[in-house]
N, C-alpha and C positions, 0 to 999 in steps of 0.2 A: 447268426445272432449270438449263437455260444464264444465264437471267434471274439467276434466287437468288445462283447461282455468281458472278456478275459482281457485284451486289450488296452480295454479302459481303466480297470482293476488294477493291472501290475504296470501301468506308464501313470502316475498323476499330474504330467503335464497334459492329457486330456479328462481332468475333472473338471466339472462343473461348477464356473467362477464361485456361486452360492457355497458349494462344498470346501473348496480350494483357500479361500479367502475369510473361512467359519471362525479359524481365531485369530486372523486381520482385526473382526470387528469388535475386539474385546481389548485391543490397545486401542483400538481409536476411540472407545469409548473412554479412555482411560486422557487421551488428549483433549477432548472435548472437557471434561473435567477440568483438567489444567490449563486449557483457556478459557472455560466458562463460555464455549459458544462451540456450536454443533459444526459450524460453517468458516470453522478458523482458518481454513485451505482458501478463502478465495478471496485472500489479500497477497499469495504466494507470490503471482502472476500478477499485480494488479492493471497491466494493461492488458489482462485478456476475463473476458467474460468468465466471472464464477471459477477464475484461477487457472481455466483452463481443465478442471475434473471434469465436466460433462458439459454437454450445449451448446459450448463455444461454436461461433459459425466461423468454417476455415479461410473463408473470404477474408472474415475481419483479421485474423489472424497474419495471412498473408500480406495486408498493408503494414504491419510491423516490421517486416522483414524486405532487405537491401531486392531488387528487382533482379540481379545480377545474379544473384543466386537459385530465383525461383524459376519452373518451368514457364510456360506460356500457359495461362490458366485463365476462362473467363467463367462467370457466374452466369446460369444461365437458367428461368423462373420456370415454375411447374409450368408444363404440356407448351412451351415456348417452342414449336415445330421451328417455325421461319428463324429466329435468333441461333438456333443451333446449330442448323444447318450451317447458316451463312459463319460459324464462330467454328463450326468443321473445317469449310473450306479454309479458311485462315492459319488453323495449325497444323493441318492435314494429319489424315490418316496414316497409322493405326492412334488412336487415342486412348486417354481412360477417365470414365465417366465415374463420380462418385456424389453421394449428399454431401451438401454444403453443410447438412449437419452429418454427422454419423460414426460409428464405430463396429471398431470387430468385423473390418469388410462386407457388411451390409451393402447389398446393391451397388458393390465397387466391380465394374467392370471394365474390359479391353473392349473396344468399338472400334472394329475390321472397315468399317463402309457405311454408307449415308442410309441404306436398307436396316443396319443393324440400330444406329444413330435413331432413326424414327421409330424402331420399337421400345427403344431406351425411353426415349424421351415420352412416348404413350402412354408406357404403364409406371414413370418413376412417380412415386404419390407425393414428392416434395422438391423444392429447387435443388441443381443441383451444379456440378463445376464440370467442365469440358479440360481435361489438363491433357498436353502435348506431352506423346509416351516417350522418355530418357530411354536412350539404348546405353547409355554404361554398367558395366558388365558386372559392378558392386554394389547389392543394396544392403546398407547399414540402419541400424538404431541407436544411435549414439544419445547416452543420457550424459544431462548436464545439469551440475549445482552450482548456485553461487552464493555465498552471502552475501545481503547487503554492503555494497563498501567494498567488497575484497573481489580479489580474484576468485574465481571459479575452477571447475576440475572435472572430468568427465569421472563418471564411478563405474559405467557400464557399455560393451559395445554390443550388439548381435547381428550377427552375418545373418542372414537369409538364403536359404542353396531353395528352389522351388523345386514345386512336384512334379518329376519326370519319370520319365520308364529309360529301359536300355533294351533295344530290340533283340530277340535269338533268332529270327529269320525265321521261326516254326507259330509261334504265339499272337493272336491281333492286341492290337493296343489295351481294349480293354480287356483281356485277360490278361494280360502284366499288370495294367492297374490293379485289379482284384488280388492283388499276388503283395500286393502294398500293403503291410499292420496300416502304415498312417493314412493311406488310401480309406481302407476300412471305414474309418472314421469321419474324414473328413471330405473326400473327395464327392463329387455330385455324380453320380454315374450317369445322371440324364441331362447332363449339360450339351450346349449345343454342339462341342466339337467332339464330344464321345459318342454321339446319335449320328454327326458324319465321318467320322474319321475312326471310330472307334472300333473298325470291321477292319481295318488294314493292317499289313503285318510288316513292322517295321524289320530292316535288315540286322543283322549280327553288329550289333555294337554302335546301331545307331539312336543317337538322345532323341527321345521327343517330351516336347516340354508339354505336359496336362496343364496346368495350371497357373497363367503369366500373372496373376494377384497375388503381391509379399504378405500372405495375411496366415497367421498360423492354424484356424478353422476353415482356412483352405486348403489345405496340405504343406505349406513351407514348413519345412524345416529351420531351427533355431539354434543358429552354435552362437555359442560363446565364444567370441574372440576380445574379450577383456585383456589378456595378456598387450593388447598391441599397445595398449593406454601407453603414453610417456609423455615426455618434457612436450618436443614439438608438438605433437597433438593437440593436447593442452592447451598450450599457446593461442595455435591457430584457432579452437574455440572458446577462447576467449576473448579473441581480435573480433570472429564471428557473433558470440553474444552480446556485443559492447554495444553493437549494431541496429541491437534489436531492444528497444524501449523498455524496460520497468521487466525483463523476463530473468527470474529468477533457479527455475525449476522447471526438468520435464526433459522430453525426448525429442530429439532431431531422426527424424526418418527420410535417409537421402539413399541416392547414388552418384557412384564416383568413379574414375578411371581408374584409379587406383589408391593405397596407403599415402604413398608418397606423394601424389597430388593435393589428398586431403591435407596433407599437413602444411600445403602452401594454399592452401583455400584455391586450389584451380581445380576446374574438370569437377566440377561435383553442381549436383542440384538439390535442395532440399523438397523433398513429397510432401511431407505435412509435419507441424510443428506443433506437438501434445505438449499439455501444463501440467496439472496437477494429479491428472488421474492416470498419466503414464507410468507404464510398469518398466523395472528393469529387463527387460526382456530376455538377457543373457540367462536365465534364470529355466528358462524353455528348452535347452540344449536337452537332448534325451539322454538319461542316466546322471542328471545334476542331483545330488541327495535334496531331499526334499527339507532337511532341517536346515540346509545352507541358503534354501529356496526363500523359505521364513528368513532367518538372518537377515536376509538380505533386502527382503518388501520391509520389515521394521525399522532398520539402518534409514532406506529412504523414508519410509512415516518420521520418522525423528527430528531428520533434515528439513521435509515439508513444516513441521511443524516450527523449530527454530526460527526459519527465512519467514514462515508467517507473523513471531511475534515479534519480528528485527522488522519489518514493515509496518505491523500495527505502531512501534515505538515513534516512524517517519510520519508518524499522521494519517497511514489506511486504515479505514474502517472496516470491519467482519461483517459481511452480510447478516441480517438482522435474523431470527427464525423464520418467519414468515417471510421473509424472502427468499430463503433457499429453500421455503416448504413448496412455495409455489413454484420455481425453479427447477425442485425435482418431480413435481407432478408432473409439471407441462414437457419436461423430458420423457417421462411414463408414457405419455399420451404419444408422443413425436413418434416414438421406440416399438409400440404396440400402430401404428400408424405405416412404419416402413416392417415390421417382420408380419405384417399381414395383407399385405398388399403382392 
């Protein structure tokens, strides 16, 4: 516990969002002012529910975007055993099940077999999507802004390296895990492949991967590879968001064969497609100073804010108060719904 404690204390890319984000909420108070509307974010996105900050269902999401680019993903409703099944057999195995609502990798898992699939499906307490698991061997977050009218420009990328060990031939799996600060913190010691696998002792220099969910309260790791941003990048995504209806704002979470593919739009799929409440992720690299960290969430509050009131100029409306009061209630509800289940 002394370990964790200390851990937590001198890395603050594992603080606690409330804590992390305590003088976020004293500019936004400060936007809300200057548009006279608490909910000025969910005209950003206007073709995506509430902007895209929270709610959004990633189904609806996904019919915004070219088919060519997405995996094979079908929506599939609470305790729907027989749909699921039969929506397994289709994209086969291994899979990754996640809520059609959700965030911060809630109930996002890998589904090995149709045994794993019906315990998925048993206890998940809300509908959820079946997507066909990408083996390309890059997964990015690529953020992207546009103003109204103009061209757009990525500001952010973050590589994802996930949680793995490196065998000595003397140590079992989970004792190198244990041997992980970020481990520590975030990894599940009673997950299902650490209770079978977890007694083995991998050879001298051999990877095994703990952890196949890009989620960073799963254990991935967050580099910043912003440097790669240029011309062709650019380009290509903004050939990529021309594509995509009324999307202003937010993060592309794909995988790709490579840099160079990305920049001709081939060999890549996009996972999911966050609006308003995505963060710059590159931001999570560990040993990023924390004052460039700020910088950097208020540069994009700025932006969100701009593109929101170049929309409302087009004729979008701001959610009303009482519609985004109820909006974030009924999230409340969804959120205490799945971390308690």
């Amino acid at each position: 516990m002394i370990r964790r404690l200390f851990i937590k204390l001198t890395h603050w890319e594992y603080w606690p969002f409330s804590l992390l984000y305590f003088p976020v909420f004293f500019y936004y108070a400060w936007l809300v002012i200057k548009h006279r509307s608490f909910f000025f974010f969910t005209v950003s996105n206007p073709s995506i529910e509430f902007g895209g900050m929270f709610g959004e269902r990633k189904s609806d999401i996904f019919k915004l975007i070219p088919t060519e680019y997405l995996p094979q993903t079908n929506l599939i409703r609470r305790r729907d055993v027989e749909r699921a099944a039969f929506t397994a057999e289709q994209i086969g195995f291994p899979l990754i099940a996640k809520p059609d609502i959700g965030e911060r990798g809630t109930w996002v898992e890998k589904i090995n077999d149709q045994h794993e699939l019906q315990e998925y499906v048993e206890s998940c307490p809300v509908d959820f999507l079946l997507q066909e698991m990408i083996s390309y061997p890059i997964e990015l977050g690529v953020f992207y802004v546009k103003m109204p009218g103009h061209d757009g420009k990525i500001t952010s990328i973050v590589r994802k390296e996930f949680l793995k060990v490196e065998g000595d031939g003397k140590q079992t799996i989970l004792e190198l895990v244990k041997e992980i600060d970020r481990a520590q913190l975030t990894a599940n010691l009673n997950s299902g492949f650490l209770r079978i696998k977890g007694h083995q002792i991998p050879g001298e220099g051999e990877q095994v991967l703990i952890e196949p969910i890009g989620n960073h309260c799963r254990g991935t790791k967050f580099l910043n590879d912003t440097e790669k941003i240029g011309k062709e990048l650019n380009e290509a995504f903004n050939e990529l968001a021309s594509q995509i209806p009324d999307f202003y704002f937010g993060r592309f979470d794909l995988k790709c064969q490579s840099y160079d593919d990305l920049k001709q739009l081939r060999n890549f799929k996009i996972l999911e497609l966050n609006g308003a409440g995505a963060e710059p992720g590159h931001i999570y690299q560990p040993g990023y100073p924390l004052w460039k960290a700020y910088r950097d969430i208020f540069w994009h509050l700025a932006v969100l804010s701009d593109i929101s009131a170049q929309n409302r100029k087009k004729g979008h409306s701001y959610w009303s108060f009482w519609q985004g009061f109820k909006m974030w209630n009924s999230h409340r509800r969804y959120n205490r719904l799945l971390t308690n289940s």
